[in-house]
PASEBA-1860 file (N, C-alpha, C; in nm, 3 decimals):
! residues 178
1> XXXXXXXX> 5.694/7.164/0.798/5.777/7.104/0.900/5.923/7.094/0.852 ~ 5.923/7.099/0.743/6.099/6.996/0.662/6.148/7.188/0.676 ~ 6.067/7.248/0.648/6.153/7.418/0.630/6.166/7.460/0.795 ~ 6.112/7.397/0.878/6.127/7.473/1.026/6.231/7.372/1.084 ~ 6.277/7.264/1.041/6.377/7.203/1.071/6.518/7.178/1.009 ~ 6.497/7.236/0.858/6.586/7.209/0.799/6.666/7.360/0.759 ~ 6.608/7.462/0.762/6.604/7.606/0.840/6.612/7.700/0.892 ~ 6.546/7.636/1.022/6.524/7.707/1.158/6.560/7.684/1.277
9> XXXXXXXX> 6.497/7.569/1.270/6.525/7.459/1.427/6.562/7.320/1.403 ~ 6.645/7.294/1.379/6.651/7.153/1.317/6.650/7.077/1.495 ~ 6.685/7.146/1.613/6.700/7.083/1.726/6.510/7.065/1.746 ~ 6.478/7.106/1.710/6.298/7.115/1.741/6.271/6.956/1.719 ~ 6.376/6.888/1.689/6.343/6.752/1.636/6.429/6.650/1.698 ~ 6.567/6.682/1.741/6.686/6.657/1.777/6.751/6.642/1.707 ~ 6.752/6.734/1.576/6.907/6.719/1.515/6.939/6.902/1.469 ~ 7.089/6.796/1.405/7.216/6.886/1.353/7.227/6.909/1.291
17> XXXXXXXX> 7.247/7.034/1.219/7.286/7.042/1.039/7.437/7.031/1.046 ~ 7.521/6.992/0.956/7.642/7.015/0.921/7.638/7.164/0.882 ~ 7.801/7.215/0.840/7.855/7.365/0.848/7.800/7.428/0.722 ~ 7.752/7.304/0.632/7.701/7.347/0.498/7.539/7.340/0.470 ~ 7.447/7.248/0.595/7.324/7.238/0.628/7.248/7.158/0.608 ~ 7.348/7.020/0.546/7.321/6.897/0.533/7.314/6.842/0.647 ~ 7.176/6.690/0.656/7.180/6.653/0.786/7.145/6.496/0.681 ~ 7.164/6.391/0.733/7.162/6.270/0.651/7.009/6.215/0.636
25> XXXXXXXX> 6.978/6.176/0.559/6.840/6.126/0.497/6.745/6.054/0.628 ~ 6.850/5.939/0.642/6.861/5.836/0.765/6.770/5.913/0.904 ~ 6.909/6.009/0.923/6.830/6.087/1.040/6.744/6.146/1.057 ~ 6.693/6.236/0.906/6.594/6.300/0.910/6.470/6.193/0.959 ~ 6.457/6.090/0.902/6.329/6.036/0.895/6.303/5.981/1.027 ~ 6.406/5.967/1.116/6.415/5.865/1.207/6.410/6.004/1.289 ~ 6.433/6.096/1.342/6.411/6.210/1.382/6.255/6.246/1.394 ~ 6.180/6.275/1.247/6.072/6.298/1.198/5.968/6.190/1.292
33> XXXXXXXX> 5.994/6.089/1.274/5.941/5.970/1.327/5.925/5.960/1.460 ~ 6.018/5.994/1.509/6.052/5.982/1.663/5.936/6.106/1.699 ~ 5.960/6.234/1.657/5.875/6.315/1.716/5.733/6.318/1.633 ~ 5.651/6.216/1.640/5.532/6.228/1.544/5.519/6.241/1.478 ~ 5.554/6.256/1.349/5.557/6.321/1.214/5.605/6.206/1.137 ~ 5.521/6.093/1.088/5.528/5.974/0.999/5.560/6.022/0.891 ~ 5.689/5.985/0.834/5.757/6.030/0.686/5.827/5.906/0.635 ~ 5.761/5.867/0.529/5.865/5.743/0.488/5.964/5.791/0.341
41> XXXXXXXX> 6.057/5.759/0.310/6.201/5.815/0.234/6.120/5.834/0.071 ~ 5.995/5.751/0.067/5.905/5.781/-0.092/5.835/5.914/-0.034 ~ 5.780/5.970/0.076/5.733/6.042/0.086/5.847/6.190/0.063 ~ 5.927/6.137/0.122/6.042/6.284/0.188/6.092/6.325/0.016 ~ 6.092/6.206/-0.125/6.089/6.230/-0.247/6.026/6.294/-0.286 ~ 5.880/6.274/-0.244/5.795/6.333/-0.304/5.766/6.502/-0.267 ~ 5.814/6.503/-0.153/5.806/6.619/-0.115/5.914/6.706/-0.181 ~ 6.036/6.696/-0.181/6.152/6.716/-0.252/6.120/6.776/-0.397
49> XXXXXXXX> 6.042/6.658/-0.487/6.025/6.647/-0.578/5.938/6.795/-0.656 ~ 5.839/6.741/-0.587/5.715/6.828/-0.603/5.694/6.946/-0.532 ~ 5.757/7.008/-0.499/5.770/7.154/-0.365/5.828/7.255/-0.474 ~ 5.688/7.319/-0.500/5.697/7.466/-0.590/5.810/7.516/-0.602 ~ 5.877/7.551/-0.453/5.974/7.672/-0.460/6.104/7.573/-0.493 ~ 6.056/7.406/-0.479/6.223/7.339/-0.510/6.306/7.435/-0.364 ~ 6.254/7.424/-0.250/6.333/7.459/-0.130/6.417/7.355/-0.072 ~ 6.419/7.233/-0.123/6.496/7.097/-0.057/6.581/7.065/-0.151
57> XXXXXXXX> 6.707/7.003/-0.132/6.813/6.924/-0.228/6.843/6.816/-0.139 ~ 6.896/6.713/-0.258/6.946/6.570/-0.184/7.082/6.591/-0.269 ~ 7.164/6.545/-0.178/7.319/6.568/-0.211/7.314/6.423/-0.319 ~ 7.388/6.466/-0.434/7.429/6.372/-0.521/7.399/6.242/-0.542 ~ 7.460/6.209/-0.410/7.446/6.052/-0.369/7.314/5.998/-0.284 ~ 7.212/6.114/-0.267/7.088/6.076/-0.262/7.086/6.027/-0.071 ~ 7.217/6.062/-0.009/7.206/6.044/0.120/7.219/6.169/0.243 ~ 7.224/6.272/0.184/7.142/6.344/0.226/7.091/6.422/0.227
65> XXXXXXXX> 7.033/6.608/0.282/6.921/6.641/0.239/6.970/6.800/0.286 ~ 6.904/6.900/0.271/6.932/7.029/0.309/6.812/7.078/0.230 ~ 6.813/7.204/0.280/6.709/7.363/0.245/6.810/7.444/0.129 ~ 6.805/7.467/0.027/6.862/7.568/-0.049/6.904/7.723/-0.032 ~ 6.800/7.764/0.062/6.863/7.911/0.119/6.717/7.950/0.232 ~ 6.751/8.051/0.305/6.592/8.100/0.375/6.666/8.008/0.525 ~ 6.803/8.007/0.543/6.835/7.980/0.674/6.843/8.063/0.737 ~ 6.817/8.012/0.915/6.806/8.126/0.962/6.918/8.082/1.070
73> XXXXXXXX> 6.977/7.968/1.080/7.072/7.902/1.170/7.181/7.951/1.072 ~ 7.305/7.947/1.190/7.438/7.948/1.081/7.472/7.815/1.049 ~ 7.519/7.865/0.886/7.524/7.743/0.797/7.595/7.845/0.653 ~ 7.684/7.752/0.609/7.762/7.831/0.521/7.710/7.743/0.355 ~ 7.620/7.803/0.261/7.581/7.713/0.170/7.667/7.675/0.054 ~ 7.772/7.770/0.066/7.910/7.759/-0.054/7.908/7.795/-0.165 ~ 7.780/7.818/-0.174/7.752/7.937/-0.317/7.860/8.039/-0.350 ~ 7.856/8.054/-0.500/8.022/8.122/-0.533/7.971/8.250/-0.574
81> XXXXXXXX> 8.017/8.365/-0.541/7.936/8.474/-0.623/7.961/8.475/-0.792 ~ 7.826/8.489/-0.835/7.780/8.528/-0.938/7.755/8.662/-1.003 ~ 7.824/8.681/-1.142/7.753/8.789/-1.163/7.603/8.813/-1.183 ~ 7.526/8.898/-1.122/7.380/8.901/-1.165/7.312/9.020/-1.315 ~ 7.155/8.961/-1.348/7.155/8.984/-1.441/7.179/9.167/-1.429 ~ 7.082/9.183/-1.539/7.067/9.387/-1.522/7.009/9.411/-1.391 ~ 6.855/9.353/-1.403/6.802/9.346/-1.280/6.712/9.219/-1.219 ~ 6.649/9.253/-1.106/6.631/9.163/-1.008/6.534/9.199/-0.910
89> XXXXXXXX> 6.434/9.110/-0.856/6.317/9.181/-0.837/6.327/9.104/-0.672 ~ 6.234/9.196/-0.589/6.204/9.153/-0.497/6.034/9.195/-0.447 ~ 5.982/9.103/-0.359/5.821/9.115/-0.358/5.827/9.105/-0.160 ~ 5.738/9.225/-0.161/5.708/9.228/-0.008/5.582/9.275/-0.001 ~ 5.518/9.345/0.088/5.416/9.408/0.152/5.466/9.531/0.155 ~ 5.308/9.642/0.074/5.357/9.745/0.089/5.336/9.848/0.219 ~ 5.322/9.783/0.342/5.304/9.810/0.453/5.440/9.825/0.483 ~ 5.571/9.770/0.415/5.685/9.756/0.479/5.786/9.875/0.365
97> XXXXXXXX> 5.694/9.924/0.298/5.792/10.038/0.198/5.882/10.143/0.271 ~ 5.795/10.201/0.371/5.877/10.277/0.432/5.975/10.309/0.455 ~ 5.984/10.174/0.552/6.125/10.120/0.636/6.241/10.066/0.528 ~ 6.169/9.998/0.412/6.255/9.940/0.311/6.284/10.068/0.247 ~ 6.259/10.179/0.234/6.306/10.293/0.179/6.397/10.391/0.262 ~ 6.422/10.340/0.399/6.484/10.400/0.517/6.588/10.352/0.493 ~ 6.567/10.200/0.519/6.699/10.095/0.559/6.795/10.018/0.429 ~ 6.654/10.020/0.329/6.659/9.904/0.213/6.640/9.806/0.255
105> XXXXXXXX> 6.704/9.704/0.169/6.669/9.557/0.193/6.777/9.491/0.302 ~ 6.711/9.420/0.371/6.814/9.346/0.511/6.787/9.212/0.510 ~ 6.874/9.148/0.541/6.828/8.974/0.536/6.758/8.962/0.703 ~ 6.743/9.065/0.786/6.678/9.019/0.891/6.749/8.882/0.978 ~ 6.685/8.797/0.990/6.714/8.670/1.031/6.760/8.581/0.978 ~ 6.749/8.589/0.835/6.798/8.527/0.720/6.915/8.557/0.722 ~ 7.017/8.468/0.628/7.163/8.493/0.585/7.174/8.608/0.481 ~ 7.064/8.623/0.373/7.038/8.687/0.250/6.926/8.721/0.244
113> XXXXXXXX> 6.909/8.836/0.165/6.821/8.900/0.080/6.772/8.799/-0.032 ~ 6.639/8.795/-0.009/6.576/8.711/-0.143/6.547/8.766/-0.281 ~ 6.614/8.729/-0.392/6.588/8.799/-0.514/6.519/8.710/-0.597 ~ 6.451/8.780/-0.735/6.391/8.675/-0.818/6.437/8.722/-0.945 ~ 6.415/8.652/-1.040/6.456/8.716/-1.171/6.317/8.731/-1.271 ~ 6.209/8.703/-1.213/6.045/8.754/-1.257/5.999/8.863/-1.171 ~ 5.956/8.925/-1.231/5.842/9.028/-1.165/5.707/8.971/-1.107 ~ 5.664/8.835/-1.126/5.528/8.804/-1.106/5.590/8.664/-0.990
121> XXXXXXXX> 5.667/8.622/-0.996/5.754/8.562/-0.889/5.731/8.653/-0.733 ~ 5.852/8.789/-0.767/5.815/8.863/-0.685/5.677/8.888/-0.616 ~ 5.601/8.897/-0.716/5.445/8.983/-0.688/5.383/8.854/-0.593 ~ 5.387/8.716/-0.636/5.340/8.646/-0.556/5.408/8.637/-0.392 ~ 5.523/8.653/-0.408/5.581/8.647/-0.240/5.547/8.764/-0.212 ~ 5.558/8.863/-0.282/5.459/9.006/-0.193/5.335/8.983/-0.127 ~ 5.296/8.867/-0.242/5.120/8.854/-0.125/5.100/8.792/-0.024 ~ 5.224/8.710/0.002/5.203/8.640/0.115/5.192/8.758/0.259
129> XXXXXXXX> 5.249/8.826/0.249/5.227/8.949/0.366/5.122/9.068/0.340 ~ 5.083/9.041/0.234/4.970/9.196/0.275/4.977/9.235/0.157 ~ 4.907/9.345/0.091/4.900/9.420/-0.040/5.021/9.389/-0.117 ~ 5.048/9.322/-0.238/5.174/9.324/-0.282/5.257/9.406/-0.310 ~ 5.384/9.458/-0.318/5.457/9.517/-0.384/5.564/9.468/-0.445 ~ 5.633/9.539/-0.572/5.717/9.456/-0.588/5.821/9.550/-0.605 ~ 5.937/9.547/-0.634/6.058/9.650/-0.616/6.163/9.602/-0.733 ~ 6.203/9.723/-0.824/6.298/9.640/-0.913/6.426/9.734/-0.834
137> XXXXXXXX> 6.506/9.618/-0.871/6.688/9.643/-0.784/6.766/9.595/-0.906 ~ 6.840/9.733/-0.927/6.970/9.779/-0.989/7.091/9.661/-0.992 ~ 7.073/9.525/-1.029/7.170/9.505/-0.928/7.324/9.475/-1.047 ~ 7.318/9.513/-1.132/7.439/9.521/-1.214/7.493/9.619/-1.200 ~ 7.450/9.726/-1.079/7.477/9.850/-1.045/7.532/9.826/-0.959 ~ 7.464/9.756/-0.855/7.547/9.712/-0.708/7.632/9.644/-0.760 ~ 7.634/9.526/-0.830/7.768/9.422/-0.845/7.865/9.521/-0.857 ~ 7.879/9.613/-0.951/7.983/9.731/-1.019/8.034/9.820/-0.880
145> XXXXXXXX> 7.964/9.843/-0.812/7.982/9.885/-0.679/8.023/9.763/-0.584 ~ 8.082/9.631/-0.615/8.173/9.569/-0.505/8.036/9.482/-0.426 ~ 7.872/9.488/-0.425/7.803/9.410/-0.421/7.817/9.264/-0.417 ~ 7.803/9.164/-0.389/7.838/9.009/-0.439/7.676/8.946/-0.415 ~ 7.668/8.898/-0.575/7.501/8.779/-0.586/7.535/8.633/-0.584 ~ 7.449/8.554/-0.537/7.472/8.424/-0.530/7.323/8.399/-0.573 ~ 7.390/8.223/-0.630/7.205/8.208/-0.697/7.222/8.074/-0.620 ~ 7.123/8.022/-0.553/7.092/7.927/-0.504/7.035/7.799/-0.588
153> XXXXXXXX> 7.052/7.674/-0.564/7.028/7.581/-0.640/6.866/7.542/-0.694 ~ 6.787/7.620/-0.638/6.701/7.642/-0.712/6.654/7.774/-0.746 ~ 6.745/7.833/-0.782/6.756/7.982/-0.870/6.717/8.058/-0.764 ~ 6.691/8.112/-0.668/6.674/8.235/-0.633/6.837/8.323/-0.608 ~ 6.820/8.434/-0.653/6.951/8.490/-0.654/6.906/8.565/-0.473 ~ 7.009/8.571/-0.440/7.074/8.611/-0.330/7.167/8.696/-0.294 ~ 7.148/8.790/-0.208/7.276/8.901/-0.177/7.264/8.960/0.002 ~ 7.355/8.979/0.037/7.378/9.036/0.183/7.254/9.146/0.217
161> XXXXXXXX> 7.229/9.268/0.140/7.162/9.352/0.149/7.130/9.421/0.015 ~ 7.034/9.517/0.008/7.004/9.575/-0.104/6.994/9.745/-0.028 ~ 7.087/9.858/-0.079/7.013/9.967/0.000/6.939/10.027/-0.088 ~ 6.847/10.121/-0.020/6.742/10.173/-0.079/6.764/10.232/-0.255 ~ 6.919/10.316/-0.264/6.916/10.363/-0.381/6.902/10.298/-0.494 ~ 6.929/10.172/-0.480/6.933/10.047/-0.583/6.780/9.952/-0.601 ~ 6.679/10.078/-0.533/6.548/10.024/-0.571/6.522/10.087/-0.606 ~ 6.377/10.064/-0.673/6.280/10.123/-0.761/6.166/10.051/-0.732
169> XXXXXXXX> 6.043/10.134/-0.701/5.864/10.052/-0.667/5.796/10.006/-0.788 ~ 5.785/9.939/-0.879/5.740/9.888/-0.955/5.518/9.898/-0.944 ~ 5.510/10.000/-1.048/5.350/9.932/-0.995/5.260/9.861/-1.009 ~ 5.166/9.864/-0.951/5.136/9.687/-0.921/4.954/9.752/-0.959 ~ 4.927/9.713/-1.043/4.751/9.709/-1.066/4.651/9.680/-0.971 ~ 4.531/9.705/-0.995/4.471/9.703/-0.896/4.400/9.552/-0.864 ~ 4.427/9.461/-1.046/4.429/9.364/-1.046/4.509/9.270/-0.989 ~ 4.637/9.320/-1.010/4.755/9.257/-0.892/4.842/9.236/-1.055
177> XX> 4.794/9.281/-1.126/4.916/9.317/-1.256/5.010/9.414/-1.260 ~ 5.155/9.339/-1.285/5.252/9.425/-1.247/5.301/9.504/-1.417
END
């Protein structure tokens, strides 16, 4: 729910993100509340806290709250470009190689392209869609080529697009060992 509102739809609830995708603690809960969804401010911690991907931040002062990247509303996160490492992995379904070998990588609906800096990172978000794959990307190649990476506050590196030449299919076992 906190990723389809904080996100996607934050109106699905009746609220607003600010230009950067902060919306205040206060409101969230009282929002949350209002539309069914009982959340008390130890819970919305805990969730924060304990959430694998670390997809939530609380601004400094602990008053208020945002998604780290994977928006699909406009929202500007202020991330500065970074140089990135040698390389950089990304994990999809290999149902989608094709097209990712047509087009490359596209943020779609997203602001960015999702990168990881593990191979087994990758391999797990590959499984969420279907047979894994995972793809290694050049991307000290792209940066050198005028590219720009951003790493999000809980590390996933980030970039506009990836095109195809700056991949490589990585293979993936039958165990699901990359």
């Amino acid at each position: 729910m906190l990723s389809l509102v904080l996100r996607h739809q934050p109106a699905h609830i009746g609220l607003a993100l600010d230009s950067a995708g902060w919306v205040a603690v206060s409101e969230l809960l009282a929002a949350c509340n209002k539309n069914g969804v009982n959340l008390s401010l130890e819970q919305l911690k805990e969730v924060v806290r304990d959430n694998d991907k670390q997809r939530f931040i609380f601004s400094p002062d602990g008053l208020r709250i945002r998604a780290n990247q994977g928006h699909s509303v406009e929202i500007n996160l202020g991330y500065a470009p970074t140089p990135p490492p040698n390389v950089l992995y990304h994990g999809t379904a290999e149902r989608f190689l094709a097209s990712i070998m047509e087009q490359g990588l596209i943020a779609g609906k997203r602001h960015h392209v999702h990168l990881s800096l593990e191979k087994e990172t990758a391999r797990a978000v590959g499984q969420r869609y279907g047979k894994p794959l995972v793809l290694e990307v050049a991307s000290t190649e792209m940066s050198a080529a005028g590219y720009q990476f951003y790493v999000s506050d809980n590390g996933v590196w980030l970039t506009d697009r990836v095109p195809a030449k700056y991949l490589q299919r990585l293979p993936v076992g039958a165990n699901g060992a990359i």
